[in-house]
C-alpha atoms as one frame of an Amber mdcrd trajectory, in Angstrom:
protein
 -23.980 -24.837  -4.311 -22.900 -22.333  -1.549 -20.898 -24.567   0.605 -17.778
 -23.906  -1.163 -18.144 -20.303  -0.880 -19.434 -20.586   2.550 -16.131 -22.233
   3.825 -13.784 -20.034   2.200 -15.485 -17.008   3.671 -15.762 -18.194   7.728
 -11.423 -19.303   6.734 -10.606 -15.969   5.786 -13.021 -13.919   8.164 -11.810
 -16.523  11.195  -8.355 -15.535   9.474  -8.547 -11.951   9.930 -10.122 -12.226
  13.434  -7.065 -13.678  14.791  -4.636 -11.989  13.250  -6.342  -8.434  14.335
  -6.597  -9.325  17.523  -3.454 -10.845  17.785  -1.359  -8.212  15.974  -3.957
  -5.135  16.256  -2.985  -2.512  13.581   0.276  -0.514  13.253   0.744   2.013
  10.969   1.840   6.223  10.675  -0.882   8.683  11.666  -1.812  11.138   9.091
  -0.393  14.189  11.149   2.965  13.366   9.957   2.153  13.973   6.134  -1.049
  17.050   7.334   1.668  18.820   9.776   5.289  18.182   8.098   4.459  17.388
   4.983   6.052  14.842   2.199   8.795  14.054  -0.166   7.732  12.960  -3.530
   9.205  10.632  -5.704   9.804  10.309  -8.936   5.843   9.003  -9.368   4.602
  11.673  -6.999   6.342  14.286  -8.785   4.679  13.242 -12.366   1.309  14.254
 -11.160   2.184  17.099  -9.395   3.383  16.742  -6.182   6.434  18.506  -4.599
   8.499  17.862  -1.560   6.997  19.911   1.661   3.516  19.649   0.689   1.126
  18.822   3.006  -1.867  16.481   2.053  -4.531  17.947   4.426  -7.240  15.533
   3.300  -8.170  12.704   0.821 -11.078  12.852  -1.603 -12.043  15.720   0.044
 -12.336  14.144   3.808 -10.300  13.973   6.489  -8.162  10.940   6.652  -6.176
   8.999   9.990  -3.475   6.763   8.069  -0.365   8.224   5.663  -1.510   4.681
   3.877  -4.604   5.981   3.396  -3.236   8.413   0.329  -2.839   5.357  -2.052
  -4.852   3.032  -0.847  -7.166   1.348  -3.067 -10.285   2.581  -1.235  -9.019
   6.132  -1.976  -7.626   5.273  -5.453 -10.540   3.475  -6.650 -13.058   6.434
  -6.258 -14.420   7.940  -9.103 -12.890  11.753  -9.244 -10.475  11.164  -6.713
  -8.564  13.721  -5.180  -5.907  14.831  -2.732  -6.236  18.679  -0.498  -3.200
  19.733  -0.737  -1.191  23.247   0.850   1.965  24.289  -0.156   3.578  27.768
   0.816   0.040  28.820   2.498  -1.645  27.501  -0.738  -4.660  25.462  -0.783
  -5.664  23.302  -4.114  -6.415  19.717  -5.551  -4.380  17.252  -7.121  -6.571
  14.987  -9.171  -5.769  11.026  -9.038  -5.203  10.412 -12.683  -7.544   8.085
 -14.721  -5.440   4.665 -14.306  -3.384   6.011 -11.834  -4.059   2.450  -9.396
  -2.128   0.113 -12.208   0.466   2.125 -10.063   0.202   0.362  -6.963   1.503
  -2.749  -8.982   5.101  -1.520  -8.847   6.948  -3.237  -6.324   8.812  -0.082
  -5.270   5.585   2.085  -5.415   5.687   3.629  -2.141   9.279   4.557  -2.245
   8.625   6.188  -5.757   5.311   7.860  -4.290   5.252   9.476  -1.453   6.809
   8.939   2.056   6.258  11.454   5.045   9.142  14.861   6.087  10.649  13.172
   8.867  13.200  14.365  11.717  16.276  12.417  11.861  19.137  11.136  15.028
  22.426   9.416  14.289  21.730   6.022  15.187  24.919   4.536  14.128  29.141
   5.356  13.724  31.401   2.651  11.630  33.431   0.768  13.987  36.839   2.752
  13.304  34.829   5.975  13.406  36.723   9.326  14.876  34.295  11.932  14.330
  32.453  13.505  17.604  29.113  12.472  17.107  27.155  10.016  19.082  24.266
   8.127  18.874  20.637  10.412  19.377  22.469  13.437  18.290  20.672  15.486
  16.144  21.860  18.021  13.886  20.587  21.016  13.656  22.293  23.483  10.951
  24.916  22.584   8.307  27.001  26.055   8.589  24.204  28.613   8.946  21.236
  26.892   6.988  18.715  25.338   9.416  18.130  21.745   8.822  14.747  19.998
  10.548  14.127  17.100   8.382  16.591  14.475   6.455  15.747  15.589   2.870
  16.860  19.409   3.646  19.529  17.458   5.298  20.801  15.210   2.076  20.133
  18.576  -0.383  22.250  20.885   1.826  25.212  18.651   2.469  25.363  17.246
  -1.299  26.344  21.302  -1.999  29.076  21.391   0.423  30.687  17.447  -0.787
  34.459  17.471  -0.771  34.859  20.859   1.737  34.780  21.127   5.300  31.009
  22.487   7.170  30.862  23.538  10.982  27.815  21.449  12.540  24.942  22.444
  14.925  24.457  19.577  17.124  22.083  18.941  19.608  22.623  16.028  22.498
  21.227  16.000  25.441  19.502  19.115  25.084  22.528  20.734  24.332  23.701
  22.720  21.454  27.540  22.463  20.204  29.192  23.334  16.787  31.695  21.094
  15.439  33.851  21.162  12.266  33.608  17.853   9.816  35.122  16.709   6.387
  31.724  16.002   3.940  33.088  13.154   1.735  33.012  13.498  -2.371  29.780
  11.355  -2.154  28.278  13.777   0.093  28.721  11.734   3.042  30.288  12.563
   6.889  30.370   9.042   8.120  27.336   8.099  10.257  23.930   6.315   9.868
  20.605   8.272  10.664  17.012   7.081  11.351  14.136   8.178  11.475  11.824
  10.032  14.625   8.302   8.756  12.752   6.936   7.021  15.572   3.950   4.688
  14.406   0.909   4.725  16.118  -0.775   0.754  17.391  -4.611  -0.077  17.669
  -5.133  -2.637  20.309  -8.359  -4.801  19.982 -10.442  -6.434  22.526 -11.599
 -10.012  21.025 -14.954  -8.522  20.501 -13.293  -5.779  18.942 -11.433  -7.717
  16.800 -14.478  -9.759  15.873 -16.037  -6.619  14.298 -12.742  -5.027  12.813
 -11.677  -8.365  11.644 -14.809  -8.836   9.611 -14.834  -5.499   8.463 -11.092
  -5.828   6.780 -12.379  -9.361   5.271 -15.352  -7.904   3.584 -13.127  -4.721
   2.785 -11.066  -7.082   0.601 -14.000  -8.401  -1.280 -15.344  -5.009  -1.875
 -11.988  -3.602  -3.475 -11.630  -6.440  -5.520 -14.798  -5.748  -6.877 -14.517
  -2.194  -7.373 -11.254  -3.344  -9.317 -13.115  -5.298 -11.440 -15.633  -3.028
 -12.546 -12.841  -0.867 -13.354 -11.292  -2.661 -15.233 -14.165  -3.714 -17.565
 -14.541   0.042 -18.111 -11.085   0.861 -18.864  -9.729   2.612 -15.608  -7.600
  -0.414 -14.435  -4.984  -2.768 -16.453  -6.017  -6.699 -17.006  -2.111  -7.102
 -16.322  -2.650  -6.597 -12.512  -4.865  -9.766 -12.609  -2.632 -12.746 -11.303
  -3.039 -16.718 -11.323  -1.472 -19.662  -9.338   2.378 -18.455 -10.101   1.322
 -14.836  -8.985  -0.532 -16.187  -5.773   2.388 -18.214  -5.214   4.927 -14.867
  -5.117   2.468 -13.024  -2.527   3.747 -15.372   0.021   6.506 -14.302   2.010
   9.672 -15.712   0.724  10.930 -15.862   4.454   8.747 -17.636   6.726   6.357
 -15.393   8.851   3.170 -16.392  10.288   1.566 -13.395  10.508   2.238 -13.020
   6.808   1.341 -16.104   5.609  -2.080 -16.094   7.500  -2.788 -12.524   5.892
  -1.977 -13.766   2.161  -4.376 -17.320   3.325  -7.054 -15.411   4.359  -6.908
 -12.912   1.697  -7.161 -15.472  -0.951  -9.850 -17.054   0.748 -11.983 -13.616
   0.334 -11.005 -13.057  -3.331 -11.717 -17.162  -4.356 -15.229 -16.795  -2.798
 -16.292 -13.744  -4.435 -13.944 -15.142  -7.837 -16.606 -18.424  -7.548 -19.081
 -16.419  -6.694 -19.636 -14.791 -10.323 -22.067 -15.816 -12.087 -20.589 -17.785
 -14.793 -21.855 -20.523 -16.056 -19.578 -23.387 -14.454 -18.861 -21.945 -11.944
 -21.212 -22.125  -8.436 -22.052 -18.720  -9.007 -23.266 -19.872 -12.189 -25.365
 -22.695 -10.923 -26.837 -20.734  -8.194 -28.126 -18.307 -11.109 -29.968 -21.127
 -12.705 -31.369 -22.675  -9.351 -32.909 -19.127  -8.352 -34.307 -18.844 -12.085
 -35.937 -22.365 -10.927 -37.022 -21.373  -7.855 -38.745 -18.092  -9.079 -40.207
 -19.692 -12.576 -40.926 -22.723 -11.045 -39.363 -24.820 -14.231 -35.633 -25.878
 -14.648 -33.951 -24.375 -17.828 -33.862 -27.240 -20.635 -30.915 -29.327 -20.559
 -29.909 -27.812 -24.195 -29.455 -24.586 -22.420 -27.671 -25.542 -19.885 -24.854
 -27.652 -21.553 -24.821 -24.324 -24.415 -24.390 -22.316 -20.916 -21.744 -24.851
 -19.799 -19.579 -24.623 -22.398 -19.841 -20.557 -22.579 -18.731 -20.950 -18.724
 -15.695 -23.256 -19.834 -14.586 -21.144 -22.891 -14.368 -18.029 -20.387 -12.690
 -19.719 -17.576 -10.575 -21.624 -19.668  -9.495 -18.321 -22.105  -9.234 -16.624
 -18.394  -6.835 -19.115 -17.087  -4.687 -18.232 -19.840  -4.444 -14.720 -19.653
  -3.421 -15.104 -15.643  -1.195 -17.486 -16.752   0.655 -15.488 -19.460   0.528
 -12.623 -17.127   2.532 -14.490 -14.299   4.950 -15.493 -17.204   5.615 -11.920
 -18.691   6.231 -10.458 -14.752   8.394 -13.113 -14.150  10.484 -11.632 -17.342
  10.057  -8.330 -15.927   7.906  -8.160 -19.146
């Protein structure tokens, strides 16, 4: 009864194995948002957050990834909670109840939260005949200081349509040019960002361990999710069926990506089958064990009564996921 299971947990641990120690782990260290703080969107403004704060720590611990603000780990706690200082002020922010049906919004981390970052031209238009090159970095619009690209965008929108004397920096140097800020607050170059992500190279051992660890991780979330949602703290409209498992492939092909979603769904279908509903092998392994311990099978009455609850559930389940898909593909 737990051969199905079985398989679909060595596939997605095997899954994550390679891919770990293939790939290793890239992502922003948490001094960026601790140090220079954030800019909050629209969502991050809602609950309290404002541009320049600094999370200092999540659920009251320290914390080593910027992902680790929203993750569902952090999200999913009961009383969760972000540190946070602004102007030499230290208080909570409480994660409000419901606050994860968030994460569902495909532009949720632009809306949310996204580190203070330091900015160099990286790009001029082709006809371009401004002095500026690429890696120069501006340092004051006139004589307001200007470190990161949102004080950037705010000072410059004030001075659209007029003419503003630059700091520069290249090289080292400092200069001060003169330049023409367009009506859409614009001067004519493209700027990128200085975040520098940090990369966690595994050993195969390593990655035997880590691997494993972000397989089971998966299971354990989606069970936390579950539980919350039978008591109220997450939406049933997250839960997705066949169309929705079909749109968390990439739509471009990537390896790496489609190996992640494979081995994902591997996770979630053995703990899914796993339940102990009656049709289900989770559900057959509950009445073997009762046989086991009592030492009598359950009568066959019972079990087709049990068989048909199982069916009813999965069967008034499948629809649900199903009308789900069909409403988010409406944008509904």
């Amino acid at each position: 009864m737990l051969g199905g299971i079985i398989v679909n947990v060595i596939a997605g641990v095997i899954a994550f194995i390679i891919l770990t120690y293939n790939l290793g782990e890239t992502y922003l260290p948490a001094d960026y948002t601790q140090e220079q703080g954030i800019v909050a969107g629209e969502i991050a403004q809602e609950i309290g957050f404002q541009t320049g704060d600094k999370i200092l720590k999540v659920n009251g611990e320290d914390y080593d990834r910027v992902s680790d603000i929203w993750s569902g780990e952090t999200l999913l706690n009961s009383d969760a909670f972000w540190t946070v200082e602004r102007n030499g002020e230290v208080f909570d922010i409480q994660v409000p109840d419901g606050f994860i049906n968030e994460l569902n919004d495909e532009e949720f981390e632009l809306k949310f939260i996204f580190p203070r970052y330091e900015f160099a031209i990286t790009a001029l238009p082709e006809e371009s005949n401004i002095n500026l090159l690429e890696g120069d970095m501006i340092k004051k619009i006139n004589e307001t200081s200007v470190k990161f690209y949102d004080e950037f965008q705010e000072v410059i929108g004030v001075y659209a349509g007029s003419e503003v004397t630059l700091t520069i920096e290249r090289e080292g140097e400092l200069f001060e040019d003169q330049y023409i800020v367009n009506g859409d607050s614009t001067i004519g170059f493209f700027a990128g960002s200085l975040l520098e992500p940090a990369r966690d190279s595994y050993t195969f051992g390593e990655a035997v361990t880590r691997g494993t660890e972000k397989a089971f991780g998966a299971v354990i979330l989606n069970a936390k999710a579950l539980g919350k949602m039978f008591g109220g703290g997450v939406n049933p409209r997250s839960l997705s069926g066949p169309i929705g498992i079909v749109n968390m492939f990439p739509k471009t092909w990537d390896w790496n990506a489609f190996w992640y979603t494979t081995g994902f769904i591997s996770m979630i279908l053995a703990f899914m089958n796993l339940l102990p509903i009656p049709a289900l092998d989770g559900g057959h392994v509950v009445f073997l064990l009762y046989e086991m311990i009592s030492g009598s099978a359950p009568s066959d009455a019972f079990l087709e009564g049990a068989q048909k609850v199982g069916m009813v559930i999965l069967l008034g389940l499948m629809v649900f996921v199903f009308g789900n898909d069909i409403l988010k593909l409406f944008g509904i």
